[in-house]
Each structure stands twice: as structure tokens, then as C-alpha cells.
N, C-alpha and C positions, 0 to 999 in steps of 0.2 A: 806308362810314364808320361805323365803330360807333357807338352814340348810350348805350348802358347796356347791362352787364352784373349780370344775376342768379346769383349762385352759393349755392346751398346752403342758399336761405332758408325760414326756420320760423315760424308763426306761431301763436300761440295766445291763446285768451281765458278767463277764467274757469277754466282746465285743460280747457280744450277744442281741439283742434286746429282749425289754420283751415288752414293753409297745410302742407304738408308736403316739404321738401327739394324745394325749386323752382329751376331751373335754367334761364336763358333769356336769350338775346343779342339786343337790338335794333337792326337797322342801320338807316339814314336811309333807305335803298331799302326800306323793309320796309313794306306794309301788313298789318296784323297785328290779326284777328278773335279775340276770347277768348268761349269759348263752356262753356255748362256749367250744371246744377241749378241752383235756386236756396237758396243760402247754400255755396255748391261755395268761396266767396272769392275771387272775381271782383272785387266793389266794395277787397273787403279789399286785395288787390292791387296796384291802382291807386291807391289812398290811400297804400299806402306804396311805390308810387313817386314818388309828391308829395311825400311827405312830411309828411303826413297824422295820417300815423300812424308809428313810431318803429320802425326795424328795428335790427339789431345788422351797418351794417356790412357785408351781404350785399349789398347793391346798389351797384356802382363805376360812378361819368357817368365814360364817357370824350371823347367830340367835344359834348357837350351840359352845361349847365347847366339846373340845376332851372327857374328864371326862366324858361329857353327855352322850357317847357312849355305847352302852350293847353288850358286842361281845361272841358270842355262836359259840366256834373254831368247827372242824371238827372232833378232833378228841379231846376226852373231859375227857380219861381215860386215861391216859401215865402209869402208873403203875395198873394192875388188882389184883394187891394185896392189894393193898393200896385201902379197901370198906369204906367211910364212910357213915353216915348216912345223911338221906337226907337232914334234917334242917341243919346238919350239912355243907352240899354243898353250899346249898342256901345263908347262913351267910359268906360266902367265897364273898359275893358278894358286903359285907359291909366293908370289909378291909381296903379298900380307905379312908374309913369315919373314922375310929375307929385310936387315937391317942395311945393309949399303948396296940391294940389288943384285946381288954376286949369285952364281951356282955352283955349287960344287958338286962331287961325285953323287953323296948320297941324295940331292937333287934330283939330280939325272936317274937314280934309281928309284926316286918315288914316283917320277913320271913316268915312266916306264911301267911301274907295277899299277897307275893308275890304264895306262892304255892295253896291258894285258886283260886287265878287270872289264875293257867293252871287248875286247877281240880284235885291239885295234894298232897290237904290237909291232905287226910286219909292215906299216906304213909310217913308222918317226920318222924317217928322211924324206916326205912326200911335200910337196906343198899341199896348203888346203883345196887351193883352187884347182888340184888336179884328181879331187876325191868326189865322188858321188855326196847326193844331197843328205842322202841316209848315212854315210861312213864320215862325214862333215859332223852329222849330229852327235855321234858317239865319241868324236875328238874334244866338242864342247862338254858334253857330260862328264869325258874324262878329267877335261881341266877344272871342273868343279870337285870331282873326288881327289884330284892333289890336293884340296886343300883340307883334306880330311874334317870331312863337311859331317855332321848328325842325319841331318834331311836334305835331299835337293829338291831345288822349288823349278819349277820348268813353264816358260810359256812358248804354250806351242809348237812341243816337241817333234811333230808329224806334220807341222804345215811344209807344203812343197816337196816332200819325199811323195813316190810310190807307196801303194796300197802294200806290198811286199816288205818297205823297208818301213814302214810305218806301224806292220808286226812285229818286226825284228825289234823296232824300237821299245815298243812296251812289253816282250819278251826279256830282254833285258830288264828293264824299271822293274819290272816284276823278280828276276832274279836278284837285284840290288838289294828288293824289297825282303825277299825271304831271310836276304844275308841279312837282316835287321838296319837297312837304308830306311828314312822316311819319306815318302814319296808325295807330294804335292804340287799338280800340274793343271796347265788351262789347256782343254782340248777342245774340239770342234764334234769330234767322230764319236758318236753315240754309242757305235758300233763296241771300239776300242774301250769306252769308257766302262758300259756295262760291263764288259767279257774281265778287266782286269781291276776294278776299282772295288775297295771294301766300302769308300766312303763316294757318294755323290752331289754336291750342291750345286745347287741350278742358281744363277746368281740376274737377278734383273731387279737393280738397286737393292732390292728385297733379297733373301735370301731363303731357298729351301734345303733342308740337309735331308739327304735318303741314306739311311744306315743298314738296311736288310739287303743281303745281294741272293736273298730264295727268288727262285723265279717268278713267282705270283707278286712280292716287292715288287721286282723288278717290273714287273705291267703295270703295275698300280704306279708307279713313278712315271713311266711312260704316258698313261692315262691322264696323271697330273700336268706334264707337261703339253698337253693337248688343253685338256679343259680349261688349267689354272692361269698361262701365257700366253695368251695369243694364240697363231696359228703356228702349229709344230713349226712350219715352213722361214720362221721368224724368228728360231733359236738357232738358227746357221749353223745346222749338223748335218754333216753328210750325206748324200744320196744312197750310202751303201751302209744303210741301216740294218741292226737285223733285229729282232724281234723272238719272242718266246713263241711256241707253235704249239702249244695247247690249244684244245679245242675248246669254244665259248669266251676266250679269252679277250676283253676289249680292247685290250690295247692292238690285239692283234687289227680286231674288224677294222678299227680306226684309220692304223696306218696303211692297209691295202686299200681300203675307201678311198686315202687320200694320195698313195703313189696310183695308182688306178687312174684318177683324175688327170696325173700330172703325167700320164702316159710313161710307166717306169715299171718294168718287170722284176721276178723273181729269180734270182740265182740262187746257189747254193754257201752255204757258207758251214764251216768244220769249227769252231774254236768251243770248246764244253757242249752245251746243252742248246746253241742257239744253233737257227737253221732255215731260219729265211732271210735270204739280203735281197735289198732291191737296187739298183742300177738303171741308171739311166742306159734306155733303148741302143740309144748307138754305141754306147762302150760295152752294153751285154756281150 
């Protein structure tokens, strides 16, 4: 079911380009990773798919409405004084709905049923401020599913969590996902992106969309992003890349070539079929 189609949109600020003739279909079966520099117009993007921000008319909802949308921003605490508590977050998510503000019972049990849905039931009476960066993000996701959202859009769902809860995060999105969630988010970690996305665009004004996730795809995207962009190093993903370990494979040569240089070893990594990560020396 198609959920939005992008044709042919432009975006610019200042007389600067942001976005250039971007072309992109999102279906409800789609989890879909946006990757890419930083200021490539990734946030840009998604703002004006909210509508955020004001396009000319390039973007048609077709099986979705805007409202349908659950958006988990980046940065999710503007005030660290201002702690509330968690049920309290979550019901922040039913605003839209509520005519003079008020909450009543079955409020209180959709949020509820919303933080049982991340595993993040036994902390309603917590403040925020007194939760890990990873159990923070899953109260935001939750406030986004009280609002019994189609698809949640996410930027940068794993900035500032651990390598540990930054699993746990996209282990979720993924369960979200099978529950038939549409999942559309900006990640930095390549790693994550490969291992859980069906859909990948690499976005630097330009846009490329990679739709195969067979592992041979999966090099050949990687390969792209070396050849086509610049220096891997200049797409701002992670040190703890992993890569396919076929043998002959160039994506592989590429990226040991180039952690090699940049003095970065090989660890192990477990998630499907991938099986070399590389890490920087002193956190090996």
C-alpha cells in the first residue's frame, strides 16, 4: 500500500541547494534507513514530509494522512529541567486527539498499552531525567504510538545511546515493523542500517535508493558509497562498520584498505550473515 509519493522535489535556502530533484515512494511494508553527510538534507527532508517545512506540491499522501504520522525528533529534551514523568511524556502524544486538554481513564490506558509495546511499562512514575539514554528513547517512540500513528519517522534514533541500547533500539523498530509499523528513520550507523533495513537511501542533495538487502546488493551499495560520494569517511557512519566476508568481495578490500590506514581493527560482530566490525584501537 503506498503511504507517499515524492516526485521531483527541490529544496533550497538562502540560494543554496538543499535538496535536489528527489524522487521516492513509500510503501507501508517499507522500513526505510536515510543515510548520508551531515547537512546532505536528511532532517530537511523529513520536515517536509511533516510538513515542517513548505514544499511546492511534490509530495502526494496517498493511503496516509499527515496526522498518521509519529515523529521521534533528535533531540527530544529542549529544557533539562523541565523532568517529567514518563506516563506523563507519553500522553503528550494524545494532545491532537483531546478537545479541551483533559485525560481520562481510557487515556491513561492507551498510554500504558503504548509503553508496554517498547517494554517500558514498569517506569510510568519515573522522571525522564532519571532513565538511561536508551530507555529515554523508547518513552519517545512510545509517545509517538499513543498517537496511533501508520508509520513512525525517527531522526536519529541511536545518537548518544550505547552500542548495546542502540541494538535494542532497532530490535524493537523491527518488531514494530513485522507488527506492520512503517518505519522510516535517519541513522548514521551503517552497521545498523544494513543488518535491519529493507530500504536504503543515501541522500547528498542527490538521492540514491538501494532496494536489494542479498548480500552481494549489499557490497555493491557499499562499493557505491565509496566510489560515487566522496570518501566513505565523509558519510559520517560509524567506526563500527561491518561488512559482508565473502571472499573477492570489493566492498570488502575497500573498507580494510581504508580502516587499515586509519589504524582500526577487526572485531567480531553476530547479527545475520555479517561478521567483521571494525573499531577504533583503543575501545577494541
Amino acid at each position: 500500500m503506498l503511504f507517499f509519493e515524492i516526485s521531483n522535489l527541490n529544496y533550497a535556502y538562502d540560494n543554496e541547494i538543499i535538496l535536489k530533484n528527489i524522487n521516492l515512494s513509500y510503501d507501508n511494508k517499507d522500513f526505510l534507513s536515510i543515510i548520508g553527510p551531515n547537512g546532505a538534507g536528511k532532517s530537511t527532508l523529513v520536515k517536509l514530509i511533516l510538513g515542517l517545512l513548505k514544499s511546492k506540491n511534490e509530495i502526494h499522501f496517498k493511503a496516509l494522512q499527515r496526522k498518521e504520522i509519529g515523529y521521534v525528533p533528535q533531540h527530544t529534551l529542549a529544557n533539562p529541567n523541565f523532568c517529567p514523568r514518563v506516563l506523563e511524556i507519553v500522553l503528550m502524544g494524545l494532545v491532537s486527539k483531546k478537545i479541551f486538554g483533559f485525560y481520562g481513564k481510557k487515556d491513561k490506558e492507551k498510554a500504558m498499552q503504548a509503553l508496554r509495546s517498547v517494554g517500558m511499562e514498569k517506569f510510568w512514575n519515573k522522571t525522564i531525567d532519571s532513565l538511561s539514554g536508551g530507555q529515554r528513547q523508547r518513552v519517545f517512540i512510545a509517545r509517538a504510538l499513543a498517537s496511533e500513528c501508520k508509520i513512525l519517522i525517527l531522526d536519529e534514533p541511536t545518537a548518544s545511546v550505547d552500542n548495546k541500547s542502540a541494538i535494542q533500539i532497532f530490535e524493537l523498530l523491527s518488531s514494530l515493523h513485522q507488527k506492520g509499523m512503517g518505519i522510516l528513520l535517519i541513522c548514521h550507523d551503517i552497521n545498523l542500517v544494513l543488518a535491519y533495513s529493507d530500504k536504503i537511501a543515501h541522500l547528498n542533495k542527490e538521492l540514491f535508493l538501494h532496494t536489494n538487502t542479498k548480500e552481494k546488493e549489499k557490497s555493491s551499495f557499499l562499493k557505491h558509497l565509496y566510489e560515487n560520494h566522496s570518501h566513505f569517511c565523509d558519510v559520517e557512519m560509524s567506526l563500527n562498520t561491518c561488512f559482508c566476508d565473502e571472499e573477492n568481495c570489493d566492498s570488502k578490500k575497500l573498507c580494510e584498505q581504508e580502516f587499515t590506514r586509519r589504524n582500526l581493527k577487526k572485531t567480531e560482530f553476530k547479527k545475520e550473515n555479517f561478521c567483521l566490525k571494525f573499531s577504533k584501537e583503543n575501545n577494541a
